[in-house]
C-alpha positions as CSV (number, residue, x, y, z in Angstrom):
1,X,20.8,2.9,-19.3
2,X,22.2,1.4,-16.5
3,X,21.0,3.2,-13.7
4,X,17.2,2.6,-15.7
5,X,17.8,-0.6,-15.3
6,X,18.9,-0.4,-11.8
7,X,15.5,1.5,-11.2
8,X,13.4,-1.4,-12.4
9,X,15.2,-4.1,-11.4
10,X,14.8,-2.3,-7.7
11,X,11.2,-2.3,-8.7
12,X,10.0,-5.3,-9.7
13,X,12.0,-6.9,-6.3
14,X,10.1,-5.0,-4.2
15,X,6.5,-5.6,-5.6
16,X,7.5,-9.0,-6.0
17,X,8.5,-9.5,-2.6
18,X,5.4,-8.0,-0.9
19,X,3.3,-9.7,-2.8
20,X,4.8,-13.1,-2.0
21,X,5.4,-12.2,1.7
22,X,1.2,-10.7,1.6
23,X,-0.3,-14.1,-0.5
24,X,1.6,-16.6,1.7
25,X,0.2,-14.6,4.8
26,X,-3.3,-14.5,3.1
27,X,-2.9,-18.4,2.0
28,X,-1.7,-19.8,5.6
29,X,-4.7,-17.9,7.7
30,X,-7.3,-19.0,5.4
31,X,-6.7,-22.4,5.3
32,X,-5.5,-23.1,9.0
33,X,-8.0,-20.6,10.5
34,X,-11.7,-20.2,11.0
35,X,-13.3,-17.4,10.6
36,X,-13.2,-15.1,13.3
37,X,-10.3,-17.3,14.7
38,X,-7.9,-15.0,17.1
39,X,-4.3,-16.0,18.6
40,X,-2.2,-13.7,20.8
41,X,1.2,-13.0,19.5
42,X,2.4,-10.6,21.7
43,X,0.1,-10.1,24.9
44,X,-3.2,-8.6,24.4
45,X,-1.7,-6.0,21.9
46,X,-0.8,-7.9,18.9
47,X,-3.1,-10.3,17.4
48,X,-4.1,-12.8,14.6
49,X,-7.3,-12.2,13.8
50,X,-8.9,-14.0,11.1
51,X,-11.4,-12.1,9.3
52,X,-12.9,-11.6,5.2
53,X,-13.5,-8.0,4.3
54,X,-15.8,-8.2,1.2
55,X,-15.3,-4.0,0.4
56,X,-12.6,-1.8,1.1
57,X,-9.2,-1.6,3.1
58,X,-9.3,-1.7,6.9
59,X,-12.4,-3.7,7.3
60,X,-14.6,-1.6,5.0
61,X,-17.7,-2.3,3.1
62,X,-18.5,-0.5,-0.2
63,X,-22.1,-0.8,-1.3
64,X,-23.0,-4.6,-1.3
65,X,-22.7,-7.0,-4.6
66,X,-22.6,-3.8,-6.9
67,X,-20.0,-2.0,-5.0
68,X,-18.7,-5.0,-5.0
69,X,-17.5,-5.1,-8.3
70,X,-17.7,-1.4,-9.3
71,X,-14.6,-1.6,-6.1
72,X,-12.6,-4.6,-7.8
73,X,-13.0,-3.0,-11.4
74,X,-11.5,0.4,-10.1
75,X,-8.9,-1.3,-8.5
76,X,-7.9,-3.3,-11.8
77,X,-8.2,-0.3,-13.6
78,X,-5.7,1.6,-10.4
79,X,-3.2,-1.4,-10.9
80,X,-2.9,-0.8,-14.5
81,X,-2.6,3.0,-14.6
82,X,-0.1,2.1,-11.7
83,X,2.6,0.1,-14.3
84,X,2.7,3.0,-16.6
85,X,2.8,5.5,-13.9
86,X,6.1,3.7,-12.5
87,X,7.5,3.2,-16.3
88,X,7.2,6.9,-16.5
89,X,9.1,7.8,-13.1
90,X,11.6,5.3,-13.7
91,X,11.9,6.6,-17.1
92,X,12.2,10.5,-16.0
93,X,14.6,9.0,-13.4
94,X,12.6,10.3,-10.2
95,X,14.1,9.6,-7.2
96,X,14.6,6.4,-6.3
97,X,13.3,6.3,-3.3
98,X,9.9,8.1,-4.6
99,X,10.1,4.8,-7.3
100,X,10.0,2.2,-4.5
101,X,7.5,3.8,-2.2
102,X,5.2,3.7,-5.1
103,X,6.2,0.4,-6.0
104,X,5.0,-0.6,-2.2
105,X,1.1,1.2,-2.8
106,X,1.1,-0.6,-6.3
107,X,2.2,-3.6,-4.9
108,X,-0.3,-3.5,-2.1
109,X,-3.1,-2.8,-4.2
110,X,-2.4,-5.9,-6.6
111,X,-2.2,-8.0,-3.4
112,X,-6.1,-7.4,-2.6
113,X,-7.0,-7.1,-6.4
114,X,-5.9,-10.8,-6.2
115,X,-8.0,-11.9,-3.6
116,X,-10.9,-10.1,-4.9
117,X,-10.4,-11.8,-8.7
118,X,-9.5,-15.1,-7.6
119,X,-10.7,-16.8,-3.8
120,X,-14.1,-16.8,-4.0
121,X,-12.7,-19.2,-6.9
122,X,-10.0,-20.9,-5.5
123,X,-11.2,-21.7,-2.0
124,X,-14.2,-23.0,-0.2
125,X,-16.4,-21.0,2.2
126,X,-14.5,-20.8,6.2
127,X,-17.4,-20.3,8.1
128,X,-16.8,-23.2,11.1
129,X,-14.7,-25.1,9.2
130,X,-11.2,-24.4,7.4
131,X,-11.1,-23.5,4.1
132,X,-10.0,-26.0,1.1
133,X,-7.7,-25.5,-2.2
134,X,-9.2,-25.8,-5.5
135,X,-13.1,-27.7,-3.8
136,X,-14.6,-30.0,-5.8
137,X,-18.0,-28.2,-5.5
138,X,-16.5,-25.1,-6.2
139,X,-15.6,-22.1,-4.5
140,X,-17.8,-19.6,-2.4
141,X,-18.1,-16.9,-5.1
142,X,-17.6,-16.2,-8.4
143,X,-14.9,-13.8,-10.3
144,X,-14.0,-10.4,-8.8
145,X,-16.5,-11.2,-5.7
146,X,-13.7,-12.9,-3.5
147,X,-13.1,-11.7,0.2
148,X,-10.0,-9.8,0.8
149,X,-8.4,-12.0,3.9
150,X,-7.3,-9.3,6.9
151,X,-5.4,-11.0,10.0
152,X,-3.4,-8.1,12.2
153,X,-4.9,-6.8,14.9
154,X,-3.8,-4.2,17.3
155,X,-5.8,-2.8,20.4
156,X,-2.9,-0.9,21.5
157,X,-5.5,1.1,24.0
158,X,-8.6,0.8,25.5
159,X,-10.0,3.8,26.8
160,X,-13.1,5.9,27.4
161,X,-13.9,9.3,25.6
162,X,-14.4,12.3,28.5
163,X,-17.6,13.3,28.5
164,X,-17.2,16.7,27.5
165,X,-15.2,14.9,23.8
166,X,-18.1,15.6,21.1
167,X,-20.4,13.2,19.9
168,X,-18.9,10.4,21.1
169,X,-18.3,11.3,24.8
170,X,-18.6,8.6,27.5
171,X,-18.2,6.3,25.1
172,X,-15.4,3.5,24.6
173,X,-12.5,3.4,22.4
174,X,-10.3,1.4,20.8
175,X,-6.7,2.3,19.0
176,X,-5.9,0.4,16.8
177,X,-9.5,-1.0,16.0
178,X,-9.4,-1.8,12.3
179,X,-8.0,-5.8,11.4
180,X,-5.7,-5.5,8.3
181,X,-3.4,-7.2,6.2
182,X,0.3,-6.9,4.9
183,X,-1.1,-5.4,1.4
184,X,-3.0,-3.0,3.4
185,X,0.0,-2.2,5.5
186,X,2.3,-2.1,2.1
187,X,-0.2,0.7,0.6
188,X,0.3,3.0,4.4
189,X,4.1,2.4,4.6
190,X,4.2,4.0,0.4
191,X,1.9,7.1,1.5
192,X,3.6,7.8,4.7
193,X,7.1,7.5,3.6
194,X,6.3,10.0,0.6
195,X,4.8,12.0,2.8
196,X,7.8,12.1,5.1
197,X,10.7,12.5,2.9
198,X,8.3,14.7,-0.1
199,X,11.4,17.7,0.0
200,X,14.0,14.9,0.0
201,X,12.0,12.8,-3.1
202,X,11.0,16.5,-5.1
203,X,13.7,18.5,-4.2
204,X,15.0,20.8,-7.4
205,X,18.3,20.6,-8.5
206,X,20.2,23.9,-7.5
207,X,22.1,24.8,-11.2
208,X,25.6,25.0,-11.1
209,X,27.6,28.7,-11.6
210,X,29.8,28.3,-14.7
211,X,33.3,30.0,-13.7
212,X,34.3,32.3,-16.7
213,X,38.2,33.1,-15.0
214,X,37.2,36.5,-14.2
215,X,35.1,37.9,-11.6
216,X,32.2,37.3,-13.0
217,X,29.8,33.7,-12.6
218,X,27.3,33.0,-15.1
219,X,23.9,31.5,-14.1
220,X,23.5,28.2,-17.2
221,X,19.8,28.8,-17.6
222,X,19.9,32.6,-17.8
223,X,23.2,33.3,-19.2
224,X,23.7,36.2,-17.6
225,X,26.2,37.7,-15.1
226,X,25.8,37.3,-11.7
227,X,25.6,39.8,-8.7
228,X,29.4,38.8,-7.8
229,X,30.4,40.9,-10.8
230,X,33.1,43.2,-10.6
231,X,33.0,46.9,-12.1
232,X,36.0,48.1,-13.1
């Protein structure tokens, strides 16, 4: 019971946190930035970037108003599977590590499911002007169409593709085009980290021998001599 508890209370920390560190991000660009407002942070590699992505992660759009909403009503639907698919790993006592790395995807995906249900409510449009708390004319869009608010950018290179790269040879490039946001970055850190420690997170327990005095070990599951046997 009191490791269970230690589980959760582990949990509900870390969504909590990246939530509050993701919305107090989101709230501090949108209302002392204009859209498409940029500041370097560290050279020409690391930079705010203020910009609304009305669709997907990463800048993406997903099929205008329609995909709009068919996006925000998956992701509600995601979030909720999500708290009963970490009430069932803290329950079976996965490892803990596997319990926080989904904790940071769930987390991440309630960050943008909360700009999507609530700022086109909460806040006026920031199209050449800064955006205002709680208008009096009301805000730029109605429920589950808010823009999710993406600020870090990172053009670590600028290059060109050889001519002989396919399709998109001669051409330039950029790495790291896309302009995201802490959620965003909350959901990659949960995948990645599974992905890197998956042995580590599913490893099966090895069962113990049971020493019977003699010279002979029996395997728990099978209950059956082992090879070490001796035949006298």
């Amino acid at each position: 019971m009191r490791e269970k508890s230690h589980y959760l209370r582990s949990t509900l920390f870390t969504v909590l946190l990246v939530l509050l560190i993701d919305q107090a991000i989101k709230i501090y660009v949108k209302t002392h930035f204009m859209l498409g407002e940029e500041h370097n942070i560290a050279g020409n590699w690391f930079i705010i970037h203020f910009t609304e992505n009305p669709g997907m992660a990463f800048g993406m759009e997903f099929g205008g108003d329609y995909g709009k909403i068919t996006l925000s009503v998956f992701r509600i639907l995601a979030a909720i599977f999500g708290v009963y698919y970490i009430g069932r790993i803290i329950k079976t006592k996965q490892h803990i590590g596997y319990v926080l790395c989904v904790a940071l995807i769930f987390a991440g995906a309630v960050g943008n499911i909360i700009d999507s249900m609530l700022y086109g409510l909460l806040f006026s449009n920031s199209d050449f002007q800064l955006a205002g708390f709680m208008p009096a004319e009301g805000g730029y869009a109605g429920f589950l169409h808010g823009h999710v608010v993406d600020m870090f950018y990172f053009p670590l290179i600028d290059g060109t593709f050889p001519k002989w790269f396919p399709v998109w040879g001669g051409e330039p490039f950029q790495f790291f085009r896309p302009v995201f946001n802490f959620a965003d970055a909350s959901i990659s850190m949960g995948v990645i980290l599974i992905l890197i420690f998956q042995k580590r997170f599913f490893a099966q327990p090895t069962p113990a021998k049971i020493d019977t005095g003699a010279d002979t070990t029996i395997d728990p599951e099978s209950q059956t001599p082992g090879t070490d046997q001796a035949l006298k």
